[in-house]
C-alpha positions in Angstrom: 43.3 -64.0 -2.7 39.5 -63.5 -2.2 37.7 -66.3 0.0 35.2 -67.7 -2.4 31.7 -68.4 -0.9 32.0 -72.6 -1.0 35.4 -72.4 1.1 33.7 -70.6 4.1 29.6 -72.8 3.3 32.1 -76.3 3.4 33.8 -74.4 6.6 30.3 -74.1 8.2 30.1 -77.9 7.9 33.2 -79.0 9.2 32.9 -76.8 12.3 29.5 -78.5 12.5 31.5 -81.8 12.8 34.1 -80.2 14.7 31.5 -79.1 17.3 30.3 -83.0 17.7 33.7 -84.3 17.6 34.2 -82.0 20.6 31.4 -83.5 22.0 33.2 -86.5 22.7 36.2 -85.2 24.1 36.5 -85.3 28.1 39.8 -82.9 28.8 40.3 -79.7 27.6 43.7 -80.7 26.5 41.9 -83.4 24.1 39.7 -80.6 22.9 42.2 -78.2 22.5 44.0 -80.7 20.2 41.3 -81.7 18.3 41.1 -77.9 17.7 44.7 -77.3 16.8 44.3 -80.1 14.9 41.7 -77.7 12.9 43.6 -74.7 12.5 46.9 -76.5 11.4 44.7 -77.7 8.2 42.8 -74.3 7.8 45.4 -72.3 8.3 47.3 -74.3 5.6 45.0 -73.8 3.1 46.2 -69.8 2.7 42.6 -68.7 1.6 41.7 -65.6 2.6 39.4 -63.1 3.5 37.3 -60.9 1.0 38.2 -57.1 2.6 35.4 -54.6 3.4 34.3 -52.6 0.4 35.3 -49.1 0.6 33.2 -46.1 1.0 31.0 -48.0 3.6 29.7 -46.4 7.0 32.0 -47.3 10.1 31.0 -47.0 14.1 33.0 -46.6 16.7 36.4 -46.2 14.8 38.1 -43.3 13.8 38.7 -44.7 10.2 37.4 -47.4 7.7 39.5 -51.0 8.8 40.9 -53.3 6.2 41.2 -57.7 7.1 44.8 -56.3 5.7 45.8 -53.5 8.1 43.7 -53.9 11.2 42.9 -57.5 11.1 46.1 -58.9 10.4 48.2 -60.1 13.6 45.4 -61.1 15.5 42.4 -63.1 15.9 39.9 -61.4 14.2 35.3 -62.2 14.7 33.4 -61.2 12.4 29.8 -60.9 13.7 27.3 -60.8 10.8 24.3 -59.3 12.3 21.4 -57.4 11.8 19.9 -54.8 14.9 16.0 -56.3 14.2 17.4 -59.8 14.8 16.8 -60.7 18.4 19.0 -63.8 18.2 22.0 -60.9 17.0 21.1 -59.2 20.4 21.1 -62.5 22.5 25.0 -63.0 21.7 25.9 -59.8 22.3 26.6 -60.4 26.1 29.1 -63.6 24.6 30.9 -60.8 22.7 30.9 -58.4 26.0 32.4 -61.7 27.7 35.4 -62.2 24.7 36.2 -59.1 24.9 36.1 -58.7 28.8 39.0 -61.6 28.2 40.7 -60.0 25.6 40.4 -56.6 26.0 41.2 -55.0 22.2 44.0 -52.8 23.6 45.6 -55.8 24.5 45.7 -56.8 20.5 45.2 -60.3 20.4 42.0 -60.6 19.5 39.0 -57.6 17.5 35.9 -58.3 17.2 34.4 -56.1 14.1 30.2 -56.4 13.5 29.6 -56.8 10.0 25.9 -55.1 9.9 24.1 -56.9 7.2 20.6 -55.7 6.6 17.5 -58.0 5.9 15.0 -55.3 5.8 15.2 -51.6 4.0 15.0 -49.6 7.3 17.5 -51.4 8.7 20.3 -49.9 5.6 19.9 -46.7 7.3 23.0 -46.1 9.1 20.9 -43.4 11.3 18.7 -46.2 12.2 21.9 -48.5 13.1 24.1 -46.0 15.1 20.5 -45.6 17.5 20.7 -49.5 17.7 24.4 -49.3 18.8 23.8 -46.9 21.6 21.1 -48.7 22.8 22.9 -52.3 23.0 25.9 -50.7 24.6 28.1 -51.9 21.4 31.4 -50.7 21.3 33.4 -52.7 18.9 34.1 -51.6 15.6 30.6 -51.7 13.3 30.5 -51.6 9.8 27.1 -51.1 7.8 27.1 -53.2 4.6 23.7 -52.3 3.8 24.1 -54.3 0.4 25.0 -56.9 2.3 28.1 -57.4 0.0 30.0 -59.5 2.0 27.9 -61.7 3.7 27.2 -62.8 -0.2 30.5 -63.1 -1.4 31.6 -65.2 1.8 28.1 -67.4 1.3 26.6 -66.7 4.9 23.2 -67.7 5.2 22.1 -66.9 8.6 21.7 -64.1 11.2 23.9 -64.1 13.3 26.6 -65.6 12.3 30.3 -65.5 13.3 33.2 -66.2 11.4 36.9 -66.4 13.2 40.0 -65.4 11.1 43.4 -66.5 12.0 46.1 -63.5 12.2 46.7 -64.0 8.3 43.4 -63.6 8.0 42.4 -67.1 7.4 39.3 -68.0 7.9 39.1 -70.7 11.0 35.6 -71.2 12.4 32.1 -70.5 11.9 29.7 -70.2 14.5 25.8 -69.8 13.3 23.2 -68.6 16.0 23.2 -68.0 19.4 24.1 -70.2 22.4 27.7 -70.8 21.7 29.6 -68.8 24.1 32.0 -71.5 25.7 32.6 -72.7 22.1 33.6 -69.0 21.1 35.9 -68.7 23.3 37.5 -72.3 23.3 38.5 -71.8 20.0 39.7 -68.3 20.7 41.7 -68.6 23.8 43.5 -72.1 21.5 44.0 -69.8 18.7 45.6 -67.3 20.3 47.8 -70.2 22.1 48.7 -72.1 18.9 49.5 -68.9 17.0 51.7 -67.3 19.7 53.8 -71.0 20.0 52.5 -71.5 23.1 50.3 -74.4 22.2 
């Protein structure tokens, strides 16, 4: 089933709320709770992700990845960015960090950048393979010069990131920069609630 657009814009909202609500909460366990609390109704719901279009340009894979195939079984961020947006460069390092945590050999968690151009020089795949070098990115990059799925899933803001459960759910959405310890709160409780450990 494809993820229409006002299932993941009414997501961005509630993890809005959810980011308030977490505010409030002193312990981590509370936190964690309210989070679980969060995926046991989103996870519920069995909507799921649109999958990348084929024929599109990959980076630092081997082959084009699927939400089916290679997303499925693990936590899954989507980072819809652009290379000329600076706040898309100021979370890289938050990425670096998740991924530091959760190396992708270990298979929990892949994070996959969704490049979604704003400007016509930056649909050139040339001009986005120079950008990868120079960041130092080496997670899986798609370019979606169209910008496809960032329209289909209603996104509205560079960057921005979107967790999927392993069933490819979508869980949270984070928009801008600045929310490291957020990112990986929800996850490091992902990863606990869907392994049964939490």
């Amino acid at each position: 089933m494809e993820c229409p657009a006002r299932n993941v814009s009414e997501l961005t909202l509630v993890c809005i709320e959810l980011a308030a609500e977490l505010e409030e909460k002193v312990t981590i366990e509370d936190k964690e709770a309210c989070i679980v609390e969060h995926i046991t109704q989103y996870s519920r719901e069995k909507v799921h992700m649109v999958d990348f279009d084929s024929g599109l340009e990959w980076f630092n894979v081997t082959r084009p990845l699927t939400v089916e195939d290679d997303l499925h079984g693990r936590i899954a961020v989507l980072d819809f960015f652009t290379y000329c947006c600076i706040n898309c460069m100021h979370i890289l390092p938050d990425l670096e960090a998740l991924e530091a945590l959760h190396p992708p050999s270990d298979g929990e968690v892949l994070v996959v950048g969704v490049h979604s151009a704003k400007f016509e020089n930056e649909r050139l795949s040339e001009n986005i393979l120079a950008a990868i070098n120079r960041y130092g990115i080496h997670h899986p990059v798609v370019n979606d010069p169209q910008a496809k799925m960032w329209m289909a899933l209603g996104i509205t803001c560079w960057p921005t990131l979107l967790i999927l459960g392993p069933c490819g759910e979508p869980l949270f959405v984070l928009v801008g920069e600045g929310h490291r310890d957020r990112l990986q709160l929800y996850v490091n409780t992902a990863i606990k609630h869907f392994s049964g450990s939490g």
